[in-house]
N, CA, C and O of each residue as an XYZ file, in Angstrom:
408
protein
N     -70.364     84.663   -119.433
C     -70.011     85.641   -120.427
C     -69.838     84.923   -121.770
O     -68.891     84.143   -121.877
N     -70.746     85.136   -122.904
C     -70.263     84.635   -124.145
C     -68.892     84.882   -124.692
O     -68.236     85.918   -124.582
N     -68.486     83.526   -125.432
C     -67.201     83.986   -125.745
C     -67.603     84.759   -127.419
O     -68.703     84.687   -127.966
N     -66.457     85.420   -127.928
C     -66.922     85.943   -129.417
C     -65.780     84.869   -130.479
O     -65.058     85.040   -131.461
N     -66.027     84.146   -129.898
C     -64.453     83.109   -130.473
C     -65.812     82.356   -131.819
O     -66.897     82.301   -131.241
N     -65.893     82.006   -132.819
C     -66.382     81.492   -133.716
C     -66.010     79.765   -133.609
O     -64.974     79.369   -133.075
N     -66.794     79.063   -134.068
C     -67.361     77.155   -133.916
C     -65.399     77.444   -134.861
O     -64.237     77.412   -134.456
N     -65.863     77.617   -135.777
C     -63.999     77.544   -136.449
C     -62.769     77.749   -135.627
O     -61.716     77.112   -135.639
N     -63.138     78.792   -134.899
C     -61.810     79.408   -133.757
C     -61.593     78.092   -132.868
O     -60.544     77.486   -132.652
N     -62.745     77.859   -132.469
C     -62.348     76.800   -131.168
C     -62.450     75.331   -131.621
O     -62.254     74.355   -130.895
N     -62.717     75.317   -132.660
C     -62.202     73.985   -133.290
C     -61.010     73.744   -133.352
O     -60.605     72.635   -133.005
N     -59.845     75.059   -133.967
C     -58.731     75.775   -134.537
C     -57.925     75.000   -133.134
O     -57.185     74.026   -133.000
N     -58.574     76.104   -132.143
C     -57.925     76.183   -130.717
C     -58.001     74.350   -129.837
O     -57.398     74.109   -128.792
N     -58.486     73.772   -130.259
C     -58.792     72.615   -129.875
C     -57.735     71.652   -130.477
O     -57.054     70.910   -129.769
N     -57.638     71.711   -131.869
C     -56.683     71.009   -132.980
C     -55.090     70.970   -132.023
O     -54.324     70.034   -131.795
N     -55.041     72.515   -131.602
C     -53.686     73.152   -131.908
C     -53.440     72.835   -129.944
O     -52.311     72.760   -129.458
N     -54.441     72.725   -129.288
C     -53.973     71.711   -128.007
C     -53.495     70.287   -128.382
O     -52.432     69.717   -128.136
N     -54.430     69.946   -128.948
C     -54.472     68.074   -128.991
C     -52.969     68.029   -129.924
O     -52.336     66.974   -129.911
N     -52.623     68.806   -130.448
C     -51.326     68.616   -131.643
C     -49.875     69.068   -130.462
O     -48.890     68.363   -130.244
N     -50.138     70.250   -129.946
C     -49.260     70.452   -128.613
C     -49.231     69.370   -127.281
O     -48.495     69.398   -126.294
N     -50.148     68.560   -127.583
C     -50.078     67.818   -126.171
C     -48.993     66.094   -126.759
O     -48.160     65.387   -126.193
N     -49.633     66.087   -128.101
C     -49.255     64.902   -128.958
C     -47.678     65.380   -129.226
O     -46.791     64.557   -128.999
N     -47.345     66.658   -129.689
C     -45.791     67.063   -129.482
C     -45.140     67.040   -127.963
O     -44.096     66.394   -127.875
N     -45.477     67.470   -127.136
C     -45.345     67.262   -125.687
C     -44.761     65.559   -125.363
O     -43.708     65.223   -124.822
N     -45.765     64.769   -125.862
C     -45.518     63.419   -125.395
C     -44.483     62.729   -126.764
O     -44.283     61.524   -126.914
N     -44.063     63.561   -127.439
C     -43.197     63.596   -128.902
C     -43.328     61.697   -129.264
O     -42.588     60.741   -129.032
N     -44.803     61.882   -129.995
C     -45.517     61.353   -130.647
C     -45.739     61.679   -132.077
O     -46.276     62.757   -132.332
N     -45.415     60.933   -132.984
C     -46.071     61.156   -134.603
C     -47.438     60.953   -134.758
O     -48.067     60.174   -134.042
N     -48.014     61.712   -135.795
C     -49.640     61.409   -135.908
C     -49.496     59.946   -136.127
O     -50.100     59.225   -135.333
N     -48.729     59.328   -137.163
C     -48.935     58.012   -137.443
C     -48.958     56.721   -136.578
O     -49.009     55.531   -136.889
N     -48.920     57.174   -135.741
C     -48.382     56.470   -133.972
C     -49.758     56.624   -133.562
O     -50.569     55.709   -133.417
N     -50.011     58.216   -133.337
C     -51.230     58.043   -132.426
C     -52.397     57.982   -132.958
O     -53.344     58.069   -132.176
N     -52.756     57.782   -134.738
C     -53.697     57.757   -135.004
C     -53.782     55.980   -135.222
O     -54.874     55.426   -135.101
N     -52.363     55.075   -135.593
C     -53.012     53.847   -134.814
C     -53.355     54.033   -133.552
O     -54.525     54.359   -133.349
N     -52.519     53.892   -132.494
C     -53.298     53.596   -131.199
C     -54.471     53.822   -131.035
O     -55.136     53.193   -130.212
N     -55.067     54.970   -131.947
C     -56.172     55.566   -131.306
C     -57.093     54.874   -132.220
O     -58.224     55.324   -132.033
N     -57.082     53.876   -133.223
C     -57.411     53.567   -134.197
C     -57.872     54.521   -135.054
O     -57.486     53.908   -136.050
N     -58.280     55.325   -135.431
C     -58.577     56.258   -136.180
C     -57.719     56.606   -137.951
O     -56.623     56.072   -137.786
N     -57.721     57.124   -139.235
C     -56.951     57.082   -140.172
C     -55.930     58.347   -139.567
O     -55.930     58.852   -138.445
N     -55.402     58.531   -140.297
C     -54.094     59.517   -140.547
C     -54.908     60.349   -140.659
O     -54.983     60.989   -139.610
N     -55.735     60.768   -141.572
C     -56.495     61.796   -142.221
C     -57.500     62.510   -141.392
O     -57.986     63.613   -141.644
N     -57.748     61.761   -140.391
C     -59.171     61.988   -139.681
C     -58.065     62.886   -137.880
O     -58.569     63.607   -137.018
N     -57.025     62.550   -137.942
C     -56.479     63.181   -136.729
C     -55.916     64.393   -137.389
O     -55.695     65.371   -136.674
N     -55.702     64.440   -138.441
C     -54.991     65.688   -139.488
C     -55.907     67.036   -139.541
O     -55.609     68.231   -139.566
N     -57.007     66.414   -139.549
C     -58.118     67.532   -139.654
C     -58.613     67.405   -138.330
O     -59.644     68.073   -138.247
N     -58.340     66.850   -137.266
C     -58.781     66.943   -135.962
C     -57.811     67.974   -135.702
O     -58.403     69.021   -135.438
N     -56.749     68.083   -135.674
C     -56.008     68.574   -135.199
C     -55.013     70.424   -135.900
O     -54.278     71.345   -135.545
N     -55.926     69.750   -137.266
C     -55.974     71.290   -138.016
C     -57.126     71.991   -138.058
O     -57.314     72.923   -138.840
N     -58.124     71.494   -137.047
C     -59.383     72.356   -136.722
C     -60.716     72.056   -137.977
O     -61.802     72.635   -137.999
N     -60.332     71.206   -138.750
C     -60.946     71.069   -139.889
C     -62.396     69.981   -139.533
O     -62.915     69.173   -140.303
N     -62.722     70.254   -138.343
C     -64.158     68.998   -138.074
C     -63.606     67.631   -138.163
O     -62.739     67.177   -138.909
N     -64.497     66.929   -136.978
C     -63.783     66.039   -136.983
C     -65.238     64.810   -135.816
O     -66.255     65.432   -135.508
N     -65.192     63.824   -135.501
C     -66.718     63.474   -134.962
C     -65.792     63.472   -133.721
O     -64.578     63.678   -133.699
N     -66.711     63.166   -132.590
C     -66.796     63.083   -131.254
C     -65.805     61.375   -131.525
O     -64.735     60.897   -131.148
N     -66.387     61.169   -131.959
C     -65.657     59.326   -131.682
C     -63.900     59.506   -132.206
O     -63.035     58.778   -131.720
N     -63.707     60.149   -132.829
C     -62.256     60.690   -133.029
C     -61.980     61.424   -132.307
O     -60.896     61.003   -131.903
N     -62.249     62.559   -131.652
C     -61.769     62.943   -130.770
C     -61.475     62.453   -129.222
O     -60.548     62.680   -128.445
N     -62.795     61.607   -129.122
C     -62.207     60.479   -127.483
C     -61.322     59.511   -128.005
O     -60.433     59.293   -127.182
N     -61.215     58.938   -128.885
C     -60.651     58.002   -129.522
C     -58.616     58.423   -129.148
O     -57.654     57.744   -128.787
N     -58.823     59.782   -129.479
C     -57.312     60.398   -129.928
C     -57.126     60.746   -128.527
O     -55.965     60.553   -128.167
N     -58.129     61.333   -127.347
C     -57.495     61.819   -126.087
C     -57.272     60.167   -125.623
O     -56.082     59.891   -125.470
N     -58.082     59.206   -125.415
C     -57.472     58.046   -125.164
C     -56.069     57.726   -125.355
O     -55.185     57.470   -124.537
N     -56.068     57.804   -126.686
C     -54.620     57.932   -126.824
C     -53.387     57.801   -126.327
O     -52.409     57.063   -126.205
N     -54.012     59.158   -126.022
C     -53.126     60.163   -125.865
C     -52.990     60.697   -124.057
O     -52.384     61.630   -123.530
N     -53.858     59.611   -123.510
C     -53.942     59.445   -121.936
C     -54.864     60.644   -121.311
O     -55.164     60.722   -120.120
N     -55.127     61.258   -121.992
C     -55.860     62.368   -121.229
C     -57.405     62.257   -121.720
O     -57.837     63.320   -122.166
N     -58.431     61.030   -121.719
C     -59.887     61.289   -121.633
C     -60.397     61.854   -120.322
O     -61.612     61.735   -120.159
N     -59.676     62.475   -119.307
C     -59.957     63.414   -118.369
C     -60.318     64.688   -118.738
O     -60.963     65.291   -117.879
N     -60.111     65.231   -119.683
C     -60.247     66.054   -120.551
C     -61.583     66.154   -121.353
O     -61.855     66.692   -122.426
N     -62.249     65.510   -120.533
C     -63.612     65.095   -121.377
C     -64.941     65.224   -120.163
O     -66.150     65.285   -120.389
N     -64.171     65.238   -118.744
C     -64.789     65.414   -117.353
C     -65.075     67.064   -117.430
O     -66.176     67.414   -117.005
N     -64.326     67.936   -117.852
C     -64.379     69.236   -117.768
C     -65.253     70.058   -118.736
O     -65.405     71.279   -118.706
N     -65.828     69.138   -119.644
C     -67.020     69.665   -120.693
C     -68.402     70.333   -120.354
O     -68.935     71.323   -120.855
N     -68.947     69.235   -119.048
C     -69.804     69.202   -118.391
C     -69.855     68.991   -117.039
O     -70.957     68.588   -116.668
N     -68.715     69.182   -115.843
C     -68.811     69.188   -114.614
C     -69.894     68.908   -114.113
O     -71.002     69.321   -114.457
N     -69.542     67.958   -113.001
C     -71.111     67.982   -111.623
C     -71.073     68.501   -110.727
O     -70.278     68.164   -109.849
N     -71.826     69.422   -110.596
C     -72.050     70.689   -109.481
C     -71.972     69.585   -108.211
O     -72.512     68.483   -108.109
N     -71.047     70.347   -107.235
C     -70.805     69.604   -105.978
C     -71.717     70.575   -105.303
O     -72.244     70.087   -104.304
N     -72.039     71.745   -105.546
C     -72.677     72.419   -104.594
C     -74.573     72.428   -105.564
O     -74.863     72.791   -106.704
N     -75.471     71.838   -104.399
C     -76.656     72.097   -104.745
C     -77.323     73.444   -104.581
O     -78.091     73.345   -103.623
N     -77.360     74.514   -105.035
C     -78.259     75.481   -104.728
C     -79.498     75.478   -103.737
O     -79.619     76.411   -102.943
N     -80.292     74.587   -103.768
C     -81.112     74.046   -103.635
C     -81.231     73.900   -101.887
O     -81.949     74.461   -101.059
N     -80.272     72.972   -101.801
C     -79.660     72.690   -100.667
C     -78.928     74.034    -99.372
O     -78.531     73.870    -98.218
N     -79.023     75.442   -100.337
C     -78.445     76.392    -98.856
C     -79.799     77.340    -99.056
O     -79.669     78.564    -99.022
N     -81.223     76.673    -99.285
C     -81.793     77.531    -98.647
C     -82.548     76.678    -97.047
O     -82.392     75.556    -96.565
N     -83.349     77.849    -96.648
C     -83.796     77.384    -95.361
C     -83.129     76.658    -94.461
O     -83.594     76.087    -93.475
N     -82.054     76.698    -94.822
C     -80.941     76.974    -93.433
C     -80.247     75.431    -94.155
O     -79.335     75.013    -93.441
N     -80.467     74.690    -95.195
C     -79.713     73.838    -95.710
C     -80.721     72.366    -94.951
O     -80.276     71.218    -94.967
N     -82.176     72.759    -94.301
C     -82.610     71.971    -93.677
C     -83.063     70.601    -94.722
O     -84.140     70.720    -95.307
N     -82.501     69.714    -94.882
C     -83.008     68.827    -95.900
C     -84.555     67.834    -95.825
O     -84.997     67.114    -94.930
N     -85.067     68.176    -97.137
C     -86.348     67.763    -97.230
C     -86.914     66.546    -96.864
O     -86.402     65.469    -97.171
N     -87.968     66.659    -96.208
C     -89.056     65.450    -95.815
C     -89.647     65.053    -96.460
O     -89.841     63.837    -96.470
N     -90.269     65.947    -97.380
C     -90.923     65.181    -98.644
C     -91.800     66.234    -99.753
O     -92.188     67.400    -99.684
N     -91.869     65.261   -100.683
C     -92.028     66.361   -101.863
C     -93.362     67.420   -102.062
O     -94.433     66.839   -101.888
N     -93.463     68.674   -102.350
C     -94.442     69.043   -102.180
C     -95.702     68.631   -103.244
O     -95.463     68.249   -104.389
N     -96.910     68.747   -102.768
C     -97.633     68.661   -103.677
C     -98.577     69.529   -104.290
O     -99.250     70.217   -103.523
N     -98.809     69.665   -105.793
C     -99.750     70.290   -105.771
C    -101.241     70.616   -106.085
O    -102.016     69.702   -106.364
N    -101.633     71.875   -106.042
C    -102.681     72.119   -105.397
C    -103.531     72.296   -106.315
O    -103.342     73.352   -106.919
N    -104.693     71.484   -106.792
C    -105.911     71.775   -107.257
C    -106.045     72.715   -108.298
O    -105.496     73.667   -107.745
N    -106.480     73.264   -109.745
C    -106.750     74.131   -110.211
C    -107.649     75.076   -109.619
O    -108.604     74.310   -109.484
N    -108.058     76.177   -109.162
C    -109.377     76.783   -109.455
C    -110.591     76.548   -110.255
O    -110.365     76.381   -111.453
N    -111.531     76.506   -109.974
C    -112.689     75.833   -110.894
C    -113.533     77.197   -111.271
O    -114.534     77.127   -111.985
């Protein structure tokens, strides 16, 4: 189901976790934007939804102990589709194919 949430909203909504999780562990930005090496400025607008790169944002969940949070972006299907047809009988070998029409 598409969400109707706008690239801004869930930037917004993203900021305002990573800033609740950093209050949670009652952390100052200035704390976790050393650890995380990153400036002051660059977790400010991470965290006020204001864009921010990928390398600041793993940078800051490092941090901040939770790059697990980074497993749930793109999950690996434990279940193959593939695998429950024909009774789940697993393959012998690959098919090949067949000739154009001439």
């Amino acid at each position: 189901m598409p969400s109707h949430q706008t690239t801004a909203d869930l930037e917004a909504s993203l900021g305002a976790s990573l800033r609740a999780l950093r209050l949670d562990q009652n952390i100052d930005q200035k704390t976790v934007a050393e650890r995380a090496g990153v400036s002051l400025h660059a977790l400010k607008n991470l965290e006020g939804g204001l864009g921010s790169s990928i390398r600041t944002l793993v940078s800051v969940l490092r941090a901040l102990g939770r790059e697990d949070w980074l497993k749930t972006i793109a999950p690996v299907a434990t279940i193959n589709p593939l695998t429950l047809t024909r009774a789940a009988a697993p393959r012998q070998r690959a098919t090949t194919r067949k000739p154009a029409p001439t």
